[in-house]
C-alpha positions as CSV (number, residue, x, y, z in Angstrom):
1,X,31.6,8.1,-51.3
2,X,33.6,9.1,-48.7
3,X,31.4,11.6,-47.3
4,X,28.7,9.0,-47.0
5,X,31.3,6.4,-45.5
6,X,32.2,9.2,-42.6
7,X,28.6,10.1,-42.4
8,X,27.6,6.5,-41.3
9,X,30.2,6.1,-39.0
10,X,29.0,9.0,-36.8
11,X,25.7,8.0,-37.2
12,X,26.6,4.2,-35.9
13,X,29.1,6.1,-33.2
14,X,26.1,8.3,-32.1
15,X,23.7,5.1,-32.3
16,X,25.9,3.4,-30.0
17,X,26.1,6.2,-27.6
18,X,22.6,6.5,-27.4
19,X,21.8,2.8,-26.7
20,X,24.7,3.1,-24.0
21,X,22.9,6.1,-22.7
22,X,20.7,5.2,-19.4
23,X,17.6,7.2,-18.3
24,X,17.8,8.6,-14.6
25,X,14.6,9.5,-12.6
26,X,15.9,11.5,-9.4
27,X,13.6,11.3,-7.2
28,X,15.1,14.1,-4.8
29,X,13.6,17.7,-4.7
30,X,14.8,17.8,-7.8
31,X,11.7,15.7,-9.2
32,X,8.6,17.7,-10.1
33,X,6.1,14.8,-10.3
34,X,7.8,12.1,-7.4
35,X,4.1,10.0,-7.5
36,X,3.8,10.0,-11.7
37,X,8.0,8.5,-11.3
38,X,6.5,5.5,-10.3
39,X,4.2,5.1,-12.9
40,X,7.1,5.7,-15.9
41,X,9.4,3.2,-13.6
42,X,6.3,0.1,-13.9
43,X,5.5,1.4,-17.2
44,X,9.5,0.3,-18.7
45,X,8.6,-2.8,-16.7
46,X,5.7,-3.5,-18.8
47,X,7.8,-3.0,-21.4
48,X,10.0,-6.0,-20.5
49,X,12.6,-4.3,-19.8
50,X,14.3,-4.2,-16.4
51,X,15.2,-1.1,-13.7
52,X,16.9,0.1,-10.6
53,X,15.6,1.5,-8.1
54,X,18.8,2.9,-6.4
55,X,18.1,3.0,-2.8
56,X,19.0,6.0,-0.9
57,X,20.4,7.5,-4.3
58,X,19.1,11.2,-4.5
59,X,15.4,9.9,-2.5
60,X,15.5,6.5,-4.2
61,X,15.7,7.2,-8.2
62,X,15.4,4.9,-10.7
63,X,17.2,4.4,-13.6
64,X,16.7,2.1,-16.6
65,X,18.3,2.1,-20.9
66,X,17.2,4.5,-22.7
67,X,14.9,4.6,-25.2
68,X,13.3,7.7,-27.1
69,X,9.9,5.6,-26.1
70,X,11.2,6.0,-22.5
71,X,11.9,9.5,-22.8
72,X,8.5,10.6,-24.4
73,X,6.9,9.4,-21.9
74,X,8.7,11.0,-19.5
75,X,7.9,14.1,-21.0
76,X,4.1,13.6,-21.5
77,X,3.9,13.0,-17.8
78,X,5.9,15.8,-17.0
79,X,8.5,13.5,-14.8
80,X,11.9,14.7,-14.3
81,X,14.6,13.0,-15.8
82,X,18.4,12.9,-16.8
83,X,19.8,11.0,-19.5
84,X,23.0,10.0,-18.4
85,X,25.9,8.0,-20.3
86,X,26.5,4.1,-19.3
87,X,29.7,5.3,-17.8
88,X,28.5,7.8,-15.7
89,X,25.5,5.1,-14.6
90,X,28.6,2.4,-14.0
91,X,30.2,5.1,-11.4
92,X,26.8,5.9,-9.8
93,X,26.6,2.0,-8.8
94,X,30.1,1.7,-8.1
95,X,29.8,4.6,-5.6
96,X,26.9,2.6,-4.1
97,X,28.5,-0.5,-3.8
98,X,31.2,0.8,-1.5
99,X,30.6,-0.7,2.0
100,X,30.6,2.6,3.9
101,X,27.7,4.0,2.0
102,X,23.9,3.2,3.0
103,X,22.9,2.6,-0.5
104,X,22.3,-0.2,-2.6
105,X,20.9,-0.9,-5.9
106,X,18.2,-3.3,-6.5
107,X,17.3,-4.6,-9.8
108,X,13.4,-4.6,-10.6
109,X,11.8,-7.0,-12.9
110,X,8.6,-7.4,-13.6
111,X,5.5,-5.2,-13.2
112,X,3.5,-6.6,-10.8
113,X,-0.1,-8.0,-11.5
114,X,-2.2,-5.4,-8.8
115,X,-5.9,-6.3,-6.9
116,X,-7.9,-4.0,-5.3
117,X,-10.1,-5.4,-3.0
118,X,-13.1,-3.3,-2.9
119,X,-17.0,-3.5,-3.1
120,X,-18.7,-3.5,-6.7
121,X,-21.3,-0.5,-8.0
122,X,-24.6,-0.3,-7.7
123,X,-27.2,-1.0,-10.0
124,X,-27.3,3.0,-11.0
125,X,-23.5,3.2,-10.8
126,X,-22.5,4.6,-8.2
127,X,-19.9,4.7,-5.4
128,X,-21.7,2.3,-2.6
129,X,-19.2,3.6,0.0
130,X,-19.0,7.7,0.5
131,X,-15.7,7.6,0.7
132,X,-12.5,7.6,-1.5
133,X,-9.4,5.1,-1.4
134,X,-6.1,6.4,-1.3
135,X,-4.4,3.7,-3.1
136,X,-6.5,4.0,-6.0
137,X,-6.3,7.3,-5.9
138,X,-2.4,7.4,-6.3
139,X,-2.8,4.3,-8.7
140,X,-5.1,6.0,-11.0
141,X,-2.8,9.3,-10.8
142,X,0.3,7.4,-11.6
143,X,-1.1,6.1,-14.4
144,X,-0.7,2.3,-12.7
145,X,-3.1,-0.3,-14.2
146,X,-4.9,-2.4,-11.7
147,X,-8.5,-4.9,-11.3
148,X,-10.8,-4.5,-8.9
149,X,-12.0,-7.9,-6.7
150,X,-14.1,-8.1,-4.1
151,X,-15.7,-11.5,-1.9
152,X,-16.3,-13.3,-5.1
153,X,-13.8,-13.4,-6.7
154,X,-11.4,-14.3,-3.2
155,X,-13.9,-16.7,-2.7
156,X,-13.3,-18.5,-6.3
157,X,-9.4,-18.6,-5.8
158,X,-8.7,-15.9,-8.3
159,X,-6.3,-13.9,-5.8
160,X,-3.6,-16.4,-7.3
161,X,-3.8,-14.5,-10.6
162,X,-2.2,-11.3,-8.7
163,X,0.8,-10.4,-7.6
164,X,-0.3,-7.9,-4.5
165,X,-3.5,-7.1,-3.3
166,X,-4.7,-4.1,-1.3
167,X,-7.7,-3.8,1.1
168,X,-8.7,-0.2,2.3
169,X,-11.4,1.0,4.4
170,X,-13.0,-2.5,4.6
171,X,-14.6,-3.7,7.9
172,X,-14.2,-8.0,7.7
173,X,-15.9,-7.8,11.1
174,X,-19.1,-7.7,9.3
175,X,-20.5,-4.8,11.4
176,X,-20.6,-2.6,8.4
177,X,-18.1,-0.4,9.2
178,X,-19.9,0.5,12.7
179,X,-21.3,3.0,10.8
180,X,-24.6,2.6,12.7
181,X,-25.7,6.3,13.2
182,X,-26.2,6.3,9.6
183,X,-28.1,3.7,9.5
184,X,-30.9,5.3,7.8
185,X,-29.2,6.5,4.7
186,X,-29.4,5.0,1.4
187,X,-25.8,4.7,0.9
188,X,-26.0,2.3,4.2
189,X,-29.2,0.9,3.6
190,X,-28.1,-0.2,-0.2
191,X,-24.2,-1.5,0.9
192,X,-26.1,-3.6,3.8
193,X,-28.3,-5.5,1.5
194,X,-25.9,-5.9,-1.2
195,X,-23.6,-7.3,1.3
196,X,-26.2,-9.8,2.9
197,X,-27.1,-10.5,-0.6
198,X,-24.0,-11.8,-1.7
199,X,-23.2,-13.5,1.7
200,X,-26.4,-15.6,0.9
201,X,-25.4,-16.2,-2.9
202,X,-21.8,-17.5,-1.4
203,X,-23.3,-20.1,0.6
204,X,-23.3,-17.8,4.3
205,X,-25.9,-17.4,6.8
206,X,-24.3,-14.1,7.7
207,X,-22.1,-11.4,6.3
208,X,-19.8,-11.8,9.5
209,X,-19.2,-15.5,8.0
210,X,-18.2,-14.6,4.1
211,X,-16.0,-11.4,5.6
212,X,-14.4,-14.2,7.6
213,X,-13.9,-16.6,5.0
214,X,-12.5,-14.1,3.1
215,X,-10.1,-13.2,5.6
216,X,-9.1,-16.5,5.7
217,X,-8.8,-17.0,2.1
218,X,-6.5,-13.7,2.2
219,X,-3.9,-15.2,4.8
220,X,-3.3,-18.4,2.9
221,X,-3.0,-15.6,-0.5
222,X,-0.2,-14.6,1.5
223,X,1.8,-17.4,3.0
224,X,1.5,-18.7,-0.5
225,X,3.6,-15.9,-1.3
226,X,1.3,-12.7,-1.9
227,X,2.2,-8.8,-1.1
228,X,-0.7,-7.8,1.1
229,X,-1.3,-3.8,1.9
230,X,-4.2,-2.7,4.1
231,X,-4.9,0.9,5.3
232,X,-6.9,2.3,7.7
233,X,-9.6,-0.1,9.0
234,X,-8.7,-3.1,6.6
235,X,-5.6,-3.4,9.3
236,X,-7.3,-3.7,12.6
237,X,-10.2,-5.2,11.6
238,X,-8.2,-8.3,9.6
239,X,-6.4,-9.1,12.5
240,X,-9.4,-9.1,15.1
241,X,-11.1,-12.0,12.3
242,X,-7.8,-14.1,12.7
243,X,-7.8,-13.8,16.7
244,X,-11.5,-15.0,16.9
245,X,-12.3,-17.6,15.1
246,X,-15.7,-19.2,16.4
247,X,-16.4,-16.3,18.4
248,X,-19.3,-14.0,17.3
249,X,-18.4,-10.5,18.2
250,X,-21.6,-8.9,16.1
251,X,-24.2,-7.2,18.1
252,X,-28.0,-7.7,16.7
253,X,-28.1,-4.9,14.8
254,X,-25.7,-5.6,12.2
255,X,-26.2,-9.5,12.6
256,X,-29.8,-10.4,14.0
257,X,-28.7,-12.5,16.8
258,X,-26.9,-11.5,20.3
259,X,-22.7,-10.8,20.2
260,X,-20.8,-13.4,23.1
261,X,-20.1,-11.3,25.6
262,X,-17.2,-12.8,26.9
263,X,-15.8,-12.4,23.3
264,X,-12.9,-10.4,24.8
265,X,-11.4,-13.3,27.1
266,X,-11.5,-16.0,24.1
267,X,-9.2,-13.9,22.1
268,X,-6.1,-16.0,20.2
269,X,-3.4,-13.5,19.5
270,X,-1.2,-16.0,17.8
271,X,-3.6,-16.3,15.2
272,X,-2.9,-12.7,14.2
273,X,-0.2,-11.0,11.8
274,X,0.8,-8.0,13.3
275,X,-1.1,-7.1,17.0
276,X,-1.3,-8.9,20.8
277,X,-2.4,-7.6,23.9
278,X,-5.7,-5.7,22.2
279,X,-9.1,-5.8,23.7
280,X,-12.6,-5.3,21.8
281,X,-14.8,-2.8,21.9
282,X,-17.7,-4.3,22.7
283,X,-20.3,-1.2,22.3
284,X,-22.2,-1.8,19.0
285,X,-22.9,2.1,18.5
286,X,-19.3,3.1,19.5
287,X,-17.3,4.2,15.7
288,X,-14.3,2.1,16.9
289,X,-13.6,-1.5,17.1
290,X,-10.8,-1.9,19.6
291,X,-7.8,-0.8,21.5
292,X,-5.6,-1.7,17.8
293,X,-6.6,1.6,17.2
294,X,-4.7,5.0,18.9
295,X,-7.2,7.4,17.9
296,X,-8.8,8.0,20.9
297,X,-6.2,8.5,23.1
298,X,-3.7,10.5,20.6
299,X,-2.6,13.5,22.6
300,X,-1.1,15.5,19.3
301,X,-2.3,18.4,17.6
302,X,-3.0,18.6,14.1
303,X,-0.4,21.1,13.4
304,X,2.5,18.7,15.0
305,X,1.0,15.4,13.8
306,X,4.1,14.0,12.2
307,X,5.4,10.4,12.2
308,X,9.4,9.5,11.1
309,X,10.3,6.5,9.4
310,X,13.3,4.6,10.4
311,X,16.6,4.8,8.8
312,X,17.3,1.0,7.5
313,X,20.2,-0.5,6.3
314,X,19.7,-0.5,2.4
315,X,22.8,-3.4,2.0
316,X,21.5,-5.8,5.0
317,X,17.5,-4.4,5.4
318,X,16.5,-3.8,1.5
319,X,13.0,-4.8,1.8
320,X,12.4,-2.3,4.8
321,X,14.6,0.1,3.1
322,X,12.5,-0.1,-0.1
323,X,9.4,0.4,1.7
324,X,10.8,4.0,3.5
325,X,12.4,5.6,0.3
326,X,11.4,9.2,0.5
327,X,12.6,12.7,-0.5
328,X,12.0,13.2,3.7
329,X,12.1,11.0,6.8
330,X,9.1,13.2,8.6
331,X,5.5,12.7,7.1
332,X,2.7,15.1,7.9
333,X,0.0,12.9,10.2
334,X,-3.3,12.1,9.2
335,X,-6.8,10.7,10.6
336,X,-8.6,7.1,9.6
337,X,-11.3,5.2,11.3
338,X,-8.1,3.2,12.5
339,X,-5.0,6.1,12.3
340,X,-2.1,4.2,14.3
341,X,-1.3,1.7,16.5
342,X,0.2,1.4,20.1
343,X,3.6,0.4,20.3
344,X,2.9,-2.2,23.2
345,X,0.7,-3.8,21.4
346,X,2.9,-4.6,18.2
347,X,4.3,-8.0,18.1
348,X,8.2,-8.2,18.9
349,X,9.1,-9.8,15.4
350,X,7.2,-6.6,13.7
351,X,9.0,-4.4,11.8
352,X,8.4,-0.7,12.7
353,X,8.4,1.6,9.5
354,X,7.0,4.6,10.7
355,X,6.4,5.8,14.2
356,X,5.5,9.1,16.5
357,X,7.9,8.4,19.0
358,X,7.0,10.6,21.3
359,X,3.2,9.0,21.8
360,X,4.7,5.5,21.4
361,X,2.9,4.9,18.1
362,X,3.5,3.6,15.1
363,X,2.1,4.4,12.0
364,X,3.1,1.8,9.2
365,X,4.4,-1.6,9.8
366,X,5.9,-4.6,8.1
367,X,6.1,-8.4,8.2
368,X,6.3,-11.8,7.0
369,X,3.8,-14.2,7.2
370,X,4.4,-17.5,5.5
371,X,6.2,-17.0,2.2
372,X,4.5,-13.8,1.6
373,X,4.8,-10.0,3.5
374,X,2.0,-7.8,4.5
375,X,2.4,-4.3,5.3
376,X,-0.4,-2.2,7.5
377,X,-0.2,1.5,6.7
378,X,-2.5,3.9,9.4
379,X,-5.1,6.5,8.2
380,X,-7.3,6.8,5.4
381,X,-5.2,9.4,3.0
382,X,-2.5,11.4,3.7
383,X,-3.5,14.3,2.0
384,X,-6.4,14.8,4.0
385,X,-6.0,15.2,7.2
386,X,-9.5,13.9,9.0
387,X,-11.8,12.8,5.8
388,X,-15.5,12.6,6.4
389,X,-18.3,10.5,5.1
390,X,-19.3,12.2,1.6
391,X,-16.0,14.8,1.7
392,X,-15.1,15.2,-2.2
393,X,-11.8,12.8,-2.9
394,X,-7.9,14.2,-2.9
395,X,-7.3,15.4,-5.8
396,X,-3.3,14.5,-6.5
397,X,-2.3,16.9,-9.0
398,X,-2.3,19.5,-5.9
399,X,0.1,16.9,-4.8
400,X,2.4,15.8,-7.1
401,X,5.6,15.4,-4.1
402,X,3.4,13.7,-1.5
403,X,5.7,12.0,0.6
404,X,2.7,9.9,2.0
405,X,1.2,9.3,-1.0
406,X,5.0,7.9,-1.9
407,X,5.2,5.4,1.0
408,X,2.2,3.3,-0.9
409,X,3.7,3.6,-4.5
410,X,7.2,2.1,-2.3
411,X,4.6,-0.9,-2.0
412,X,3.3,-1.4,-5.4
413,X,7.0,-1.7,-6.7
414,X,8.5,-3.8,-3.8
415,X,7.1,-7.1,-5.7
416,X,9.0,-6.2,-8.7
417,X,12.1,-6.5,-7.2
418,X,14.2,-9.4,-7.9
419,X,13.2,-12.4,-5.1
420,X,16.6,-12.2,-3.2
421,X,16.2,-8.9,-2.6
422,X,13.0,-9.4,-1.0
423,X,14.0,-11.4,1.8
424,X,14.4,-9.9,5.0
């Protein structure tokens, strides 16, 4: 009897140890899998149970209780971990708390509810668009669960269902991605009548009119209090819609009827989120919409194409600090149809993330809009340097440790932080 009485006891005392136990996910060099991490941190979110994300802690780890759950699944995804006791976790946020230290520790949630904004299939199956998206690319890879919307869906209110939307290589423009000089293949042939199509079935003369209306649609999603990321062409081309409103800036071959001319002078750059100053290009067969865009002029090599993101203060900045964590401050460059933007061109209440000092550009930016935050991220994907029309898509398990891969997963989780934290 008493054998079994002392045998209990240690199995309670172990019991209690365990449950006191916390699971840490560095996310140093130390981490062998940085973009699954995220994935494990929103799946213990799913789980209702809540996280840290301890900024500036070993390249921003996470830490939640542990669970043998937690820690299989770890191990099936081949994430690092450490399974710490509750004391040691107690000193790590004590250390963090101290006021000297640029650290913090923000508690996460929920898992947010994720939107993809991107076009549908067609009829055979396939991709409309020869190209991939990064963001899906690292959600798929981190095992991240998201929906796919596109103009109907916006246009029947049913961006209030989600917590953070995404648009990628998406011209709202309606010039189809001034992709003119393929004009002739199917793949552009086939997205151009599927778009007019559906423009007609949503009530619009012209696909110029849904893509604004959906741009529209989009800016009230976020000063209602959305999370809003764009890459690539999705940035500059959203914020040229807001600046002209009743202007038609389509030449007749994407839209049938002449562009206004004077388009340029009738510019309103308070409409916009994120860009002043900018002029339009105004050639219909030029690949580039307007001076948002840094491409052209960009004076750096591939092989020293790197940006920096800033140093923020994670106790008085958290939101800006949450976007930057990384296991490195310099990122390896990389090409879009839009790649960066001109610093004199940003708007003074614009937070820069990212920037290429040296050229005076910046690379990923930040800001509030309304009771929401949007976030413009240059390039098309930053594990290939200048992707072409029909190049195959990244594949991430070459890499696992991409630090720009990392600075879109930073997104995905910033709406599950708890709302105080959030403010700027």
């Amino acid at each position: 009897m008493r054998l079994k009485l002392i045998s209990l006891l240690l199995f309670l005392s172990f019991a209690a140890v365990v449950r006191a136990n916390y699971i840490l996910i560095p996310m140093d060099l130390k981490q062998k899998q940085h973009l699954k991490a995220y994935g494990i941190c929103y799946w213990v979110l799913e789980q209702n149970v809540e996280a840290w994300w301890l900024l500036n802690y070993r390249g921003g780890s996470f830490a939640f209780p542990y669970a043998q759950s937690f820690e299989k699944e770890c191990l099936t995804r081949d994430v690092s971990f450490e399974v710490i006791p509750d004391a040691a976790f107690a000193k790590i946020r004590n250390d963090i708390a101290q006021e000297e230290v640029n650290q913090d520790a923000i508690k996460l949630e929920k898992a947010p509810k994720i939107a993809v904004y991107t076009p549908e299939f067609s009829q055979r199956g396939e991709k409309i668009q020869p190209w991939d998206d990064a963001v899906t690319l690292a959600l798929t890879y981190a095992e991240i669960p998201y929906e796919t919307i596109y103009d109907e869906e916006v246009m029947s209110d049913k961006l209030a269902l989600y917590d953070w939307l995404h648009l990628h290589h998406e011209d709202f423009t309606g010039q189809y991605g001034k992709f003119y000089a393929y004009h002739n293949e199917p793949w552009y042939r086939e997205n151009k009548r599927q778009q007019e199509e559906l423009a007609a079935r949503l009530g619009f003369k012209k696909v110029s009119e849904l893509k604004r209306a959906v741009v529209n649609k989009i800016r009230d999603y976020v000063a209602g209090g959305g999370f809003m990321f764009a890459m690539c062409s999705a940035t500059d081309t959203y914020d040229i819609v807001l600046a002209t409103e009743g202007v038609d800036i389509c030449a007749d071959i994407y839209d049938g009827d002449p562009m206004d001319m004077d388009a340029n002078q009738k510019l309103d750059y308070s409409q916009t989120f994120a860009f002043r100053d900018f002029k339009l290009v105004l050639n219909p067969l030029e690949y580039e919409y307007s001076t948002i865009d840094n491409t052209r002029r960009r004076t750096v090599t591939p092989e020293n194409d790197y940006f920096t993101l800033f140093d923020f203060s994670a106790k008085w900045d958290p939101v800006p600090t949450m976007l930057t964590q990384c296991h490195t401050r310099t990122i390896k460059g990389f090409m879009g149809q839009t790649t960066a933007f001109p610093e004199d061109i940003i708007k003074s209440n614009i937070l820069i993330l990212g920037e290429n000092k040296a050229i005076h550009e910046a690379r990923y930016i930040h800001g509030e809009y309304g009771m929401g935050t949007w976030t413009f991220y240059g390039g098309h994907d930053p594990e290939d340097y200048r992707h072409q029309v029909h190049d195959p898509e990244t594949d991430l398990s070459l890499h696992p440790n991409s630090p720009g891969y990392r600075l879109i997963l930073n997104n995905i989780l910033f709406p599950a932080a708890r709302k105080k934290e959030r403010k700027t």
